[in-house]
Every structure is written in structure tokens, then in C-alpha cells.
C-alpha positions in Angstrom: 30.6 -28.7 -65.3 28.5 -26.7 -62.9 24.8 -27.9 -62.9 21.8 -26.7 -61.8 17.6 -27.1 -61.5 15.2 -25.0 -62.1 11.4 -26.2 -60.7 8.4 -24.6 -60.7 4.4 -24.7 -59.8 2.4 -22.8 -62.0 -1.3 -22.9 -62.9 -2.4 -19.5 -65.0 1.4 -19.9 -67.4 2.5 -16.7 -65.7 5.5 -18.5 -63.5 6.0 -20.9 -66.0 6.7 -17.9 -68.4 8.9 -16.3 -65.6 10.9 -20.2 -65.9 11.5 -20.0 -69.2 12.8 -16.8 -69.0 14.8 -17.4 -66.1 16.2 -20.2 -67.7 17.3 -18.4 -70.8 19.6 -16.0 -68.4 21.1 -19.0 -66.7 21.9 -20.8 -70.0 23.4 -18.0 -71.6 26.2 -18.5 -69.1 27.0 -22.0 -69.8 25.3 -23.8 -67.1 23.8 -27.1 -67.5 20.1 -26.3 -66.4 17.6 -28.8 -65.8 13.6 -27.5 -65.8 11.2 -29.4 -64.7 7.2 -28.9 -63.2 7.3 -29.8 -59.0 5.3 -32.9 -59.7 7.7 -34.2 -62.3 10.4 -34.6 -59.7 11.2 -35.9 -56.3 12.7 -33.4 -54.3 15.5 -35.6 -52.9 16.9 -35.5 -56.9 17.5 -31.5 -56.4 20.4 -32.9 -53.9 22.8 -33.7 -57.1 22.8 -30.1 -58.2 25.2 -27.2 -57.5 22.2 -24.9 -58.1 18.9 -25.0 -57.1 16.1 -22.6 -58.5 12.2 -22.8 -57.3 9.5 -20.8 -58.0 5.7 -20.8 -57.7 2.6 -18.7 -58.0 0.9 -17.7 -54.5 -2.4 -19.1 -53.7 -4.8 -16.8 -52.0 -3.3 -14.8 -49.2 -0.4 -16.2 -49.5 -0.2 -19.6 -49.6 1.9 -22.6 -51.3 -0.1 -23.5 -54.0 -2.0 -27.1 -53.8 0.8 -28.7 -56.3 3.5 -27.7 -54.2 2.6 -28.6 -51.0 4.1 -32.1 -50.6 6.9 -31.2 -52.4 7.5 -28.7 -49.6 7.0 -30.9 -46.9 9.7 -33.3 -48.4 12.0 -30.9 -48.5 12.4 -31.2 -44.8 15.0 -34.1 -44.7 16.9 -32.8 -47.3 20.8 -31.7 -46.7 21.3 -28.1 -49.3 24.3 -27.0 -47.7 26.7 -26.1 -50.0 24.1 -25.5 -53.0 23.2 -21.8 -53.9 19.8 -20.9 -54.6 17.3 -18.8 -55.3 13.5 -17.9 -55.6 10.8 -16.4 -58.4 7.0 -16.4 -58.5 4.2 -14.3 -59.5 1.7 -13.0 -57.6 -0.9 -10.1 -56.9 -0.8 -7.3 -55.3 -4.3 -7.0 -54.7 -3.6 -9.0 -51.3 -1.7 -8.0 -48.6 1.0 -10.9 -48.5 2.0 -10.0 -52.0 4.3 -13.4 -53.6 3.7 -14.8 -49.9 4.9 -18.8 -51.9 8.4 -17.4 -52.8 8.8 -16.0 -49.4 7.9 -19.5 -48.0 10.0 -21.1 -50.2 12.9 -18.9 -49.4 12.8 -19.2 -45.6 12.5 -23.3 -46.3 15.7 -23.2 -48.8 17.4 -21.6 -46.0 16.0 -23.4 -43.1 17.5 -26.8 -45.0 21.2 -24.8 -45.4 20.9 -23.5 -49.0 22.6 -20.5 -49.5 20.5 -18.4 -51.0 22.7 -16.3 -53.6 19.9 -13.6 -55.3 17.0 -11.4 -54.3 13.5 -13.0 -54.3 12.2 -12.2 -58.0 8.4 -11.6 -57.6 6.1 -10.5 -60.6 3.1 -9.1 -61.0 0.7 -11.4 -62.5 1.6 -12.0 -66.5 5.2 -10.8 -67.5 5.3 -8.1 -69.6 8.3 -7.1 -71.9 10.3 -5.5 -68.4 9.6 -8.2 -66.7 10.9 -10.4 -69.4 13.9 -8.5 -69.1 14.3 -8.7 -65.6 13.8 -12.6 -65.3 17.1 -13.1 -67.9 19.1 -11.3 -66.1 18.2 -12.7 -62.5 18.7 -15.7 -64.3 22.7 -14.9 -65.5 23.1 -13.1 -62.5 22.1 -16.9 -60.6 24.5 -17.8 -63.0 27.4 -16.2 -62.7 27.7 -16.4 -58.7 27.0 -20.2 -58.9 30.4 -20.3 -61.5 32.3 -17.8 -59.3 31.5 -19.5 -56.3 
């Protein structure tokens, strides 16, 4: 059975709220989804999946959150070729490197050889009933090209 994780950073519950979502859409398809919080896990276990899914709120101007950091850094030994991906935070676009975390975590899922198979999903601070929306189907969308692929 394809597998995958889902991990996230999230301080205010607005990515953690995207996760939830996110995870409903990739369930819906069948796929046996793991969720966990960054400091519940040791990046090295995201290895064993067929999918990997982070995402993370950005931190001032566009940082990695606190929480995230070392998580990040151990990601740079890790071997994610032939595992798809993808990327989701919230953020605010009051500053000028709007979701600035997912694009960092994007460029580092590539950087290791992940394929990433989906669109950076950035929201807006707290999810409203669109946004809800949109985080399912990003989530069967994930989905369905980890199964066809």
C-alpha cells in the first residue's frame, strides 16, 4: 500500500488546521497517512515513505520557524529521491516574503532529490471555509499523483 507523512510546525493552529485538512484530501484516496508535529519525529523516519508532505508557518520575514530549524538542518543527509512531495504553510502578507518557510522547505525537498509533485499551498493567516476547500483537494490531488506514479 502506498504510504505517506504529513509533518508540520505550527504555533497560532492556523497550519495545523491547513494539516488536518490536507490530510482529509489525501485519505479520501486511500493512502495510509501518517501526521505528526516536526518535534515528534526524526527526519531520517520520513525516508520509509513514498510521500512526504511538510508544512510550516513563516516566522518574521520569512523565516523557518524556531521548531523547525533543526529538523531542517537534518534533512541535509537524507536520500528523497524517488519520494514525491509537497509543501503548505500559512503566512502574512503584510511582509514582503509572503509564506517565505514553505519556499525554504521546497527548495530543501528538492535540493535532497524529492520530486516535488504539487504547487506550494500558502494561506493567509487562519483558513477560512475556501481555504478549507482548497487544502482537501491539494491534499487528493497529492494523492492521486503519488498512486499514479
Amino acid at each position: 500500500m502506498t504510504n505517506a507523512i504529513l509533518v508540520y510546525a505550527s504555533m497560532s493552529g492556523n497550519t495545523e488546521l491547513m494539516a488536518t485538512y490536507i490530510a482529509e484530501g489525501v485519505q479520501e484516496k486511500g493512502i495510509q497517512l501518517d501526521v505528526k508535529e516536526c518535534f515528534e519525529i526524526d527526519p531520517e523516519e520520513m525516508v520509509k515513505y513514498d510521500g512526504i508532505i511538510i508544512g510550516s508557518y513563516t516566522w518574521g520575514e520569512g523565516e523557518l520557524p524556531d521548531e523547525l530549524l533543526d529538523f531542517y538542518e537534518e534533512m541535509d543527509h537524507l536520500d528523497f529521491h524517488f519520494k514525491k512531495s509537497a509543501v503548505f504553510g500559512s503566512g502574512s502578507t503584510l511582509y514582503s516574503n509572503y509564506g517565505g518557510a514553505v519556499d525554504l522547505l521546497m527548495e530543501k525537498l528538492k535540493e535532497r532529490g524529492a520530486d516535488v509533485i504539487a504547487d506550494p499551498l500558502k494561506v493567509e493567516l487562519t483558513p477560512n471555509e475556501k481555504d478549507e476547500r482548497i487544502c482537501k483537494e491539494f491534499g487528493r490531488q497529492f494523492a492521486e499523483k503519488l498512486i499514479a506514479s
